[in-house]
C-alpha positions in Angstrom: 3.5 -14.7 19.7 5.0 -11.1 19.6 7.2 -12.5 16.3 3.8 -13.4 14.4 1.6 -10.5 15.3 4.7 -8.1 14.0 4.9 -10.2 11.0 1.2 -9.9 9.9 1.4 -6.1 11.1 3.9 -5.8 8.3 2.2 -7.6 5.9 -1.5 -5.8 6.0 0.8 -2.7 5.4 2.0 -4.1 2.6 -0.9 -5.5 1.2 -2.9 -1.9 2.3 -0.1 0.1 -0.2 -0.8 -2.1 -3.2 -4.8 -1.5 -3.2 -5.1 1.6 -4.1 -4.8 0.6 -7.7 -2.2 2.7 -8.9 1.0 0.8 -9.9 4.1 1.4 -8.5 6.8 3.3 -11.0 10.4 3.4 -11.0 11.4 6.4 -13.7 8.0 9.1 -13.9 9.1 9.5 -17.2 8.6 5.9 -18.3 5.5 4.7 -16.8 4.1 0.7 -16.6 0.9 -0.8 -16.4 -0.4 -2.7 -14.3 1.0 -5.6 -16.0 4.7 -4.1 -16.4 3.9 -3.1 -20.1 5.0 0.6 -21.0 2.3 3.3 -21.2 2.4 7.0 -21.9 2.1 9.2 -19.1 -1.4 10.7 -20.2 -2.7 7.2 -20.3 -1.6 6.5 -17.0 -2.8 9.2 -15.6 -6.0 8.7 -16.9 -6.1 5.1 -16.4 -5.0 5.0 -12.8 -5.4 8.3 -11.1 -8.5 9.7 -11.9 -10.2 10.9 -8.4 -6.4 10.2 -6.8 -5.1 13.6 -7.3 -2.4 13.6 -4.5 -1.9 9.8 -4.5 2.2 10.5 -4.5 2.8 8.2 -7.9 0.4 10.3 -9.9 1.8 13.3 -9.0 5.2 12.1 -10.2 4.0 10.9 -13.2 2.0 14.3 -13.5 5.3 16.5 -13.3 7.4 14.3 -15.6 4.2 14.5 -18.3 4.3 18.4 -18.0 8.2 18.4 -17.6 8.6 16.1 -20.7 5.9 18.3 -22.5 8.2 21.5 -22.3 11.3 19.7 -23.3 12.7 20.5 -26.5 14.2 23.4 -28.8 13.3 26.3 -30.1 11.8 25.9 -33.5 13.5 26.5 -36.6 14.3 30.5 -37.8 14.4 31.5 -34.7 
């Protein structure tokens, strides 16, 4: 009885962590979909955390857009 009441315990905490509609991403940097397709990280912000401001995937995504943004050598003549 214990056994199946820990089991669904686990599982409504599962279930709870996918809901929020933000998908879950392994590299910031390279963003998904919801569908596993890649998506640029402006997109996904927009797409998925608009009013979710400290949700803990878009603030990854959110420093790898403004890290990837800065990236890059200084132009020509200089």
């Amino acid at each position: 009885m214990k056994k199946g009441l820990g089991l669904m315990v686990v599982a409504a905490v599962l279930l709870s962590a996918c809901s929020d509609g933000v998908p879950h991403v392994e590299d910031p940097h390279r963003p998904v979909d919801a569908d596993g397709n890649p998506i640029k990280g402006t997109e996904f912000i927009q797409k998925y955390c608009a009013g979710k401001p400290t949700h803990e995937t878009c603030v990854k995504v959110q420093k790898a857009v403004s890290s990837d943004a800065t990236k890059g050598g200084l132009p020509k003549g200089w």
